[in-house]
KOLGU-4560 file (N, C-alpha, C; in nm, 3 decimals, padded with zeros to 5 digits):
<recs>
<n_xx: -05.425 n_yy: -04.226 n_zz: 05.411 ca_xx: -05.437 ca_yy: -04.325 ca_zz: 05.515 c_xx: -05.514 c_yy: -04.445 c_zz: 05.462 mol: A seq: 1 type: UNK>
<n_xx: -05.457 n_yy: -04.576 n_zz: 05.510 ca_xx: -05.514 ca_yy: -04.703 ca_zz: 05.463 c_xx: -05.609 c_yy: -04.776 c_zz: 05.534 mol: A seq: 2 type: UNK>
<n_xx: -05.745 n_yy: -04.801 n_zz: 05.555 ca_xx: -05.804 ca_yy: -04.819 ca_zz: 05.669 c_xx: -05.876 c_yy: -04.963 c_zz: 05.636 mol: A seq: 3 type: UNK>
<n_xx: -05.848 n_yy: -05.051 n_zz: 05.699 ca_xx: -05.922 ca_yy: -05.187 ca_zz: 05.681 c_xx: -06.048 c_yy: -05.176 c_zz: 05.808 mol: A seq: 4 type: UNK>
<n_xx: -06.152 n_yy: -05.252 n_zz: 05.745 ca_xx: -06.305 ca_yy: -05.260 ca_zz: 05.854 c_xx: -06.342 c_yy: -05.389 c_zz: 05.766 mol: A seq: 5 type: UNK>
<n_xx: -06.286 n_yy: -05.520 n_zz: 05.908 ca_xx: -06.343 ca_yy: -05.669 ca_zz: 05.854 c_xx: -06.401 c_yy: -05.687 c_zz: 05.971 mol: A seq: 6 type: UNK>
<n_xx: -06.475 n_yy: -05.789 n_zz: 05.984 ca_xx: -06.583 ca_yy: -05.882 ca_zz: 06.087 c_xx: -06.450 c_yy: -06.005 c_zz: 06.098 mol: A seq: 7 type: UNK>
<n_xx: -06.411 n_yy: -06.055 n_zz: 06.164 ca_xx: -06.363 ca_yy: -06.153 ca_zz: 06.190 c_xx: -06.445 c_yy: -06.269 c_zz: 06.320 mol: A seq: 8 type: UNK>
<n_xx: -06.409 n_yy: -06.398 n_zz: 06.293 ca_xx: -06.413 ca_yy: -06.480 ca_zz: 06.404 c_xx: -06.304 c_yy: -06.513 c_zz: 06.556 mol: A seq: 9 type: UNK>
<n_xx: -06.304 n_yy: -06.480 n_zz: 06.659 ca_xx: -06.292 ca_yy: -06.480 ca_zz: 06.765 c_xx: -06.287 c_yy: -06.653 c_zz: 06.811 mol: A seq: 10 type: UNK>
<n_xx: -06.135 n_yy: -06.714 n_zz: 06.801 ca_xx: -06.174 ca_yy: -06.833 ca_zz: 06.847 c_xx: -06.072 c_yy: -06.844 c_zz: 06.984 mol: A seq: 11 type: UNK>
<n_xx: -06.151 n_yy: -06.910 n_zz: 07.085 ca_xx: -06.033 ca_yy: -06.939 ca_zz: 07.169 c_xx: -05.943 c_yy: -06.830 c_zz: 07.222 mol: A seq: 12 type: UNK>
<n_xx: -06.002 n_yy: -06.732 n_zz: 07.221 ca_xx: -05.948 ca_yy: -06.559 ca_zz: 07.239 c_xx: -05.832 c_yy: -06.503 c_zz: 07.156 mol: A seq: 13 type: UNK>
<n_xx: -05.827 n_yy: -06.554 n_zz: 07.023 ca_xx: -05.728 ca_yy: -06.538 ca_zz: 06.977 c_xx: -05.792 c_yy: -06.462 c_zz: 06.814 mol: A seq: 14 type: UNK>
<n_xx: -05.706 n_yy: -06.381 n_zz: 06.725 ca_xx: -05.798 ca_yy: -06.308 ca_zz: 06.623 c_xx: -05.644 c_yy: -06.337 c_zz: 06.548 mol: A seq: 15 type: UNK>
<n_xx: -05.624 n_yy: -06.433 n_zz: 06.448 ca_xx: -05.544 ca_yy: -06.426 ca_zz: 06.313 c_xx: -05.606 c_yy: -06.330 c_zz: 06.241 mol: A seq: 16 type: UNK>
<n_xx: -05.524 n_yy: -06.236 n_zz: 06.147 ca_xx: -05.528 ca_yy: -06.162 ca_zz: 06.024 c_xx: -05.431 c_yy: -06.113 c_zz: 05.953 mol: A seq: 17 type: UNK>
<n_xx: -05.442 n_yy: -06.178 n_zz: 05.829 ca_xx: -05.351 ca_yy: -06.130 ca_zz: 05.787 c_xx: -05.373 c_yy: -06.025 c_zz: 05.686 mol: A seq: 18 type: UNK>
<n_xx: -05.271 n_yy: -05.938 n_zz: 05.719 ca_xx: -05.283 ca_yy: -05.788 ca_zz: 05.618 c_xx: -05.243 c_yy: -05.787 c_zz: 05.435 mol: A seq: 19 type: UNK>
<n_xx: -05.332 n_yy: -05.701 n_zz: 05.424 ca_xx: -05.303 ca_yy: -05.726 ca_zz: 05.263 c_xx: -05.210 c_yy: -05.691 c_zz: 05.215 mol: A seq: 20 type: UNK>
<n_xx: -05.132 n_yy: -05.718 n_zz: 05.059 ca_xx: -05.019 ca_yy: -05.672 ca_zz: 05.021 c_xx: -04.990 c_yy: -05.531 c_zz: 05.009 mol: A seq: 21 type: UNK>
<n_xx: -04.924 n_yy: -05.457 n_zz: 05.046 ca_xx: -04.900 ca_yy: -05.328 ca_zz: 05.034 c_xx: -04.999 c_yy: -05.245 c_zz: 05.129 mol: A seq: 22 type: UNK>
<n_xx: -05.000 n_yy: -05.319 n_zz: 05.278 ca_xx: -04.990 ca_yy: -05.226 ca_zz: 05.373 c_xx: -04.880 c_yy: -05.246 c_zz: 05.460 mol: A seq: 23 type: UNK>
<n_xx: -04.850 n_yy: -05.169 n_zz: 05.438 ca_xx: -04.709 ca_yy: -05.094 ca_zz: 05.525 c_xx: -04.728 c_yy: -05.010 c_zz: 05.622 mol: A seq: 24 type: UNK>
<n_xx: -04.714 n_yy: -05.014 n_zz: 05.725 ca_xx: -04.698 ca_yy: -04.983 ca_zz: 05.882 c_xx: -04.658 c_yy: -05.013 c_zz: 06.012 mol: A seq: 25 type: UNK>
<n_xx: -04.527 n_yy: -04.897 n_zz: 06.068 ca_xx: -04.455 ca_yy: -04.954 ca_zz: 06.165 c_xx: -04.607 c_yy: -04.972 c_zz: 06.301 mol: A seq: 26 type: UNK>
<n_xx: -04.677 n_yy: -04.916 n_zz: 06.295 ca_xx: -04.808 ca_yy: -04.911 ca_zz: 06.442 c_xx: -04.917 c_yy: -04.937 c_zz: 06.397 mol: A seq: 27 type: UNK>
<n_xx: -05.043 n_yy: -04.992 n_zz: 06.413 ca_xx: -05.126 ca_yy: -04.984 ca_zz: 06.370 c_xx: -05.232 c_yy: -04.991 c_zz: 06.489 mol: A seq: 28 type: UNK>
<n_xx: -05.350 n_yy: -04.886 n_zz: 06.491 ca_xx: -05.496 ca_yy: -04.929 ca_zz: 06.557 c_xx: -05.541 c_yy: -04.995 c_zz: 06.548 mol: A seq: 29 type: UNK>
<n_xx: -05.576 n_yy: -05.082 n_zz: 06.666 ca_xx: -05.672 ca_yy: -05.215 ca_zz: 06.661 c_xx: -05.751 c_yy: -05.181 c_zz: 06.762 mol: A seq: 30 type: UNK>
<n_xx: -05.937 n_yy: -05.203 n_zz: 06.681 ca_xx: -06.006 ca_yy: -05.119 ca_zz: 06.788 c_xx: -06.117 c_yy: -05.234 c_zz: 06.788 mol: A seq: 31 type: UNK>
<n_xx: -06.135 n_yy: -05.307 n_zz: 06.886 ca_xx: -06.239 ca_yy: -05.444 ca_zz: 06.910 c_xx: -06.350 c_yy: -05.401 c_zz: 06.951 mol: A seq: 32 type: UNK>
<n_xx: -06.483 n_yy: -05.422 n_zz: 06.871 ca_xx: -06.596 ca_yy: -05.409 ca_zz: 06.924 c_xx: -06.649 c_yy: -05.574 c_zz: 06.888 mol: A seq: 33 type: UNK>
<n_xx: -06.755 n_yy: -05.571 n_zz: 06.984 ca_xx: -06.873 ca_yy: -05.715 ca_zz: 07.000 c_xx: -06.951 c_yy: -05.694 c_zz: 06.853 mol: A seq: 34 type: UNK>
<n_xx: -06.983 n_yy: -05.747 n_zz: 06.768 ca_xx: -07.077 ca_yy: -05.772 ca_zz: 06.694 c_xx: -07.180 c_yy: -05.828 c_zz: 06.669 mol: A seq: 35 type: UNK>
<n_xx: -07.281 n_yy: -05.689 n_zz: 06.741 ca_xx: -07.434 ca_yy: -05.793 ca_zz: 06.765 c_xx: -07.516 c_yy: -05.876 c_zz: 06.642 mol: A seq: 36 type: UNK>
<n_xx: -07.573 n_yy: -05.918 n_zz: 06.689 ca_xx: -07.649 ca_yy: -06.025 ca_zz: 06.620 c_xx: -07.729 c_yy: -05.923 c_zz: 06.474 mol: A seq: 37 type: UNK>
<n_xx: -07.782 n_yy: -05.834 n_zz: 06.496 ca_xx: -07.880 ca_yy: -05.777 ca_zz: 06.404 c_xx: -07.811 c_yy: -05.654 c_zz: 06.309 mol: A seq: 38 type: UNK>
<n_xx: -07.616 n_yy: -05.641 n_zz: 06.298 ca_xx: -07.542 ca_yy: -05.596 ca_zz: 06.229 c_xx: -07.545 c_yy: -05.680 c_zz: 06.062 mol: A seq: 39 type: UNK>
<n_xx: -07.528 n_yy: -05.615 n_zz: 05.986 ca_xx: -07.495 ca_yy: -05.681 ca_zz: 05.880 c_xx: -07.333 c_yy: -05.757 c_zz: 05.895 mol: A seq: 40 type: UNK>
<n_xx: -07.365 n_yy: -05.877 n_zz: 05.844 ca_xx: -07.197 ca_yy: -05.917 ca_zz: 05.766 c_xx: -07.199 c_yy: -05.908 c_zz: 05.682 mol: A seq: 41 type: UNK>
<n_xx: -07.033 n_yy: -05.917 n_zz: 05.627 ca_xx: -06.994 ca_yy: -05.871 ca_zz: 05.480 c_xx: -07.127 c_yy: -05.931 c_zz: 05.385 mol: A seq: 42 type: UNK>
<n_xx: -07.152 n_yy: -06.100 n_zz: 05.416 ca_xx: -07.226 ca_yy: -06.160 ca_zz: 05.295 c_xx: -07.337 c_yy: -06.073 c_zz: 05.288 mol: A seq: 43 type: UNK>
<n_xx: -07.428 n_yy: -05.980 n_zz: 05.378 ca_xx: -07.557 ca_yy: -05.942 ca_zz: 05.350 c_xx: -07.539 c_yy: -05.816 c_zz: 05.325 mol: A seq: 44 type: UNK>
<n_xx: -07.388 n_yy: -05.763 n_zz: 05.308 ca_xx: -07.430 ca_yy: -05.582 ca_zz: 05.269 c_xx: -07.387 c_yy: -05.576 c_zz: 05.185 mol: A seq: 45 type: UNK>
<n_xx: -07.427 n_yy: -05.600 n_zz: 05.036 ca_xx: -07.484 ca_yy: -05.619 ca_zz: 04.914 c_xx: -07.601 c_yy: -05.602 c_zz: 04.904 mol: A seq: 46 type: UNK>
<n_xx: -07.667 n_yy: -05.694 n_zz: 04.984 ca_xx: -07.822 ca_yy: -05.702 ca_zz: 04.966 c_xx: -07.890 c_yy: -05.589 c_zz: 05.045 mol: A seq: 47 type: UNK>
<n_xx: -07.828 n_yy: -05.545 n_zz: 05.136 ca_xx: -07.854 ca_yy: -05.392 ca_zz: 05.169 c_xx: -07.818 c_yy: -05.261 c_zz: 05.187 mol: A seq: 48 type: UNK>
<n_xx: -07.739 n_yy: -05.242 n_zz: 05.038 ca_xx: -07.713 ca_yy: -05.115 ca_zz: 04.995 c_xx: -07.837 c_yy: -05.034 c_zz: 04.954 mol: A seq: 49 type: UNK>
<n_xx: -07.821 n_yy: -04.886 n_zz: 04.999 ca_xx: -07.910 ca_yy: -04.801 ca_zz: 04.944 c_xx: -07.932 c_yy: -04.784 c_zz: 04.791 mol: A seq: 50 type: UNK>
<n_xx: -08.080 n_yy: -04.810 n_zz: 04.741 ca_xx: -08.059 ca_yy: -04.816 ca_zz: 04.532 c_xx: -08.054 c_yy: -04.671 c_zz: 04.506 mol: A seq: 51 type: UNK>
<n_xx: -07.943 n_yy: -04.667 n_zz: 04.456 ca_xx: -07.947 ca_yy: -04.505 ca_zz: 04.351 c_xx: -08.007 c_yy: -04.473 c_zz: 04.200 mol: A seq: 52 type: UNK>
<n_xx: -08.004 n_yy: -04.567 n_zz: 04.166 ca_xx: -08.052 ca_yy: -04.586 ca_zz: 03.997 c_xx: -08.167 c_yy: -04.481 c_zz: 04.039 mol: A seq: 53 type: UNK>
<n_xx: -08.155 n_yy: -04.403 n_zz: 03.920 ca_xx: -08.263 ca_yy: -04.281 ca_zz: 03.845 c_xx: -08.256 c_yy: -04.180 c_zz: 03.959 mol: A seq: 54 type: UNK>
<n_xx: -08.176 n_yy: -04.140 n_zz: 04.065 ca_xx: -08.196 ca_yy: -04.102 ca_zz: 04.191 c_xx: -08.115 c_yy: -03.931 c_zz: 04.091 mol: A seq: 55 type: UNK>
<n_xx: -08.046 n_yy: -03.951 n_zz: 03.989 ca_xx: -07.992 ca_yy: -03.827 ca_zz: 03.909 c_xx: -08.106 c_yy: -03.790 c_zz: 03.803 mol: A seq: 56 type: UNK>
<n_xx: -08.206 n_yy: -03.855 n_zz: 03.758 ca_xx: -08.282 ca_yy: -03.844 ca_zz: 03.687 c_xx: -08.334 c_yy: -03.697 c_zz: 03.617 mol: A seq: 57 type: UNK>
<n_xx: -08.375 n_yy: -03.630 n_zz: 03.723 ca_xx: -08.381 ca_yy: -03.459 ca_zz: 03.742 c_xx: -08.291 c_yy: -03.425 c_zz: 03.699 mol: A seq: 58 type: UNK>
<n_xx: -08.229 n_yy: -03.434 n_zz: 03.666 ca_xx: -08.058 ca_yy: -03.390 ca_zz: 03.598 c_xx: -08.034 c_yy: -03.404 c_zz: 03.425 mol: A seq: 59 type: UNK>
<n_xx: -08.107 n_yy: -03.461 n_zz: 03.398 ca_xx: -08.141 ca_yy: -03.501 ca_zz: 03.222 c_xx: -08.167 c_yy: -03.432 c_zz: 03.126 mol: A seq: 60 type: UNK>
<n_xx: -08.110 n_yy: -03.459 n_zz: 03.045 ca_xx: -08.147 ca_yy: -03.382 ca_zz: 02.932 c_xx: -08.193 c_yy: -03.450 c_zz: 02.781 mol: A seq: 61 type: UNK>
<n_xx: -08.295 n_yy: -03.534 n_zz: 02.791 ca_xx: -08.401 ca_yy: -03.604 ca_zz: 02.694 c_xx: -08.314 c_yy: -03.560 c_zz: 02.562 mol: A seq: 62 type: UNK>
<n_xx: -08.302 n_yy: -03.406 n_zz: 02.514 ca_xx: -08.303 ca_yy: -03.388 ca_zz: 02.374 c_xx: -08.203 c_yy: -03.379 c_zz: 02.405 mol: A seq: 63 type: UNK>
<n_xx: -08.030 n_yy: -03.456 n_zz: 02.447 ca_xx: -07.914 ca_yy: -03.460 ca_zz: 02.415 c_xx: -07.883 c_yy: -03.605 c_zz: 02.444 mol: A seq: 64 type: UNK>
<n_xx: -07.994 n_yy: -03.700 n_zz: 02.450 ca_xx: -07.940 ca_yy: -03.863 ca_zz: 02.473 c_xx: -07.940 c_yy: -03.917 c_zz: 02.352 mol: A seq: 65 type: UNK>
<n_xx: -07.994 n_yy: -03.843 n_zz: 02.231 ca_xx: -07.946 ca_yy: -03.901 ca_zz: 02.129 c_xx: -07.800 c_yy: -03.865 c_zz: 02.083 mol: A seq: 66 type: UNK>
<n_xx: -07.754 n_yy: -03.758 n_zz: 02.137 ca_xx: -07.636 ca_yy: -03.736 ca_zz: 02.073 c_xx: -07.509 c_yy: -03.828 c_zz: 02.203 mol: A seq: 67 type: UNK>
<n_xx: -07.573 n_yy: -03.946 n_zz: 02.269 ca_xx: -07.496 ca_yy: -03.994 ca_zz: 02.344 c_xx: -07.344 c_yy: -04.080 c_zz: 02.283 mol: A seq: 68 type: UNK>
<n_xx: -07.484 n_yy: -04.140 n_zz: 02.195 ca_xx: -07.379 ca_yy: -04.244 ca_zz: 02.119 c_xx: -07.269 c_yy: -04.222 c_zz: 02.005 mol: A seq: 69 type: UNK>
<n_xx: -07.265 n_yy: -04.084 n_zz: 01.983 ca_xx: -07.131 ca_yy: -04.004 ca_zz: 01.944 c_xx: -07.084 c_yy: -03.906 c_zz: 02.019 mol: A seq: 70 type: UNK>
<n_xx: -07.074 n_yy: -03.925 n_zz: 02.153 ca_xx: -07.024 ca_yy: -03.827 ca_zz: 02.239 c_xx: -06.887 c_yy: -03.770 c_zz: 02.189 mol: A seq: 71 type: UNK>
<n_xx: -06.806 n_yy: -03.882 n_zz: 02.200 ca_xx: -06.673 ca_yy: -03.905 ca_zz: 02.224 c_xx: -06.608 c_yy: -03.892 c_zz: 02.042 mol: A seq: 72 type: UNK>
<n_xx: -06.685 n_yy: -03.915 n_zz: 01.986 ca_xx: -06.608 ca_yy: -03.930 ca_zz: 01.865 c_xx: -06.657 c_yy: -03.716 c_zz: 01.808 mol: A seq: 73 type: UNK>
<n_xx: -06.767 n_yy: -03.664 n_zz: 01.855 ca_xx: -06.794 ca_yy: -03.552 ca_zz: 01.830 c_xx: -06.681 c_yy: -03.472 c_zz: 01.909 mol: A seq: 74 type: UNK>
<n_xx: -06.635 n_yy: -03.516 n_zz: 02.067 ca_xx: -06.546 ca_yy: -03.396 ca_zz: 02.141 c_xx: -06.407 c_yy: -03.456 c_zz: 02.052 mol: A seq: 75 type: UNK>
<n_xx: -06.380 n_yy: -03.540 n_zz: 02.039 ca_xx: -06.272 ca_yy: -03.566 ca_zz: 01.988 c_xx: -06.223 c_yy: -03.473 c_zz: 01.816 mol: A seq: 76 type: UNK>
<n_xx: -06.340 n_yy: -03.448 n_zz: 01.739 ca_xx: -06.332 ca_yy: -03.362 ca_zz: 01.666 c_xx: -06.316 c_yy: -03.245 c_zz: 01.680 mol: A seq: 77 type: UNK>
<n_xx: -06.376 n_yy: -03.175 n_zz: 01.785 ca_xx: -06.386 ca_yy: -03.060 ca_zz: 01.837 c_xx: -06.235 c_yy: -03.018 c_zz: 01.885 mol: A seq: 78 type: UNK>
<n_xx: -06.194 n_yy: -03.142 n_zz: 01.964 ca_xx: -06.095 ca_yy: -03.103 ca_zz: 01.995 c_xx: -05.962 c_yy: -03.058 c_zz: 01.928 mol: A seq: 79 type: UNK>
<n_xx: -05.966 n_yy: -03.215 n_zz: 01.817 ca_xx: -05.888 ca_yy: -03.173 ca_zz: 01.696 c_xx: -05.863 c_yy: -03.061 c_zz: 01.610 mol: A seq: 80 type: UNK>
<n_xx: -06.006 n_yy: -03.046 n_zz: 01.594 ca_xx: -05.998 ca_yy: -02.918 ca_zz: 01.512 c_xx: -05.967 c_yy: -02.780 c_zz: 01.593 mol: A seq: 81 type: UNK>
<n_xx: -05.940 n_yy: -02.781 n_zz: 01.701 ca_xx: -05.877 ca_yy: -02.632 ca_zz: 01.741 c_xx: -05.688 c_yy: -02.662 c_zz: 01.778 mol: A seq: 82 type: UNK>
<n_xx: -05.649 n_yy: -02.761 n_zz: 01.729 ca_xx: -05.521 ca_yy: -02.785 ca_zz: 01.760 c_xx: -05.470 c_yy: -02.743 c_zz: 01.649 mol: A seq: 83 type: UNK>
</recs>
């Protein structure tokens, strides 16, 4: 299912939108709520997303971040060599 959630402007009781390419649908829900004053719009929810950085931290393993920077070229051997 394809679900669009925009803020639009309300002029003159009338709401233009146009749908993006490659949505396709014979019916669609249109469900109008008021948008109070102290909601975010699009421009400010960026600036208030929850920060995750280091939030996996507990999850680490110190004595295998050196072997980060040949991850890929070490499984890739590994892999090779059992083919």
């Amino acid at each position: 299912m394809n679900a669009i959630r925009d803020i639009v402007e309300v002029k003159s009781n009338h709401i233009v939108y146009d749908l993006p390419n490659g949505f396709s649908s014979g019916k669609v829900e249109l469900i109008i709520m008021p948008v109070e004053n102290n909601k975010i719009l699009h421009s400010d929810k960026r600036r208030n997303k929850p920060r995750i950085r280091g939030s996996l931290r507990k999850y680490s393993n110190p004595s295998l971040m050196q072997l980060e920077k040949k991850a890929w070229s070490l499984a890739a051997q590994v892999k090779h060599a059992h083919s």
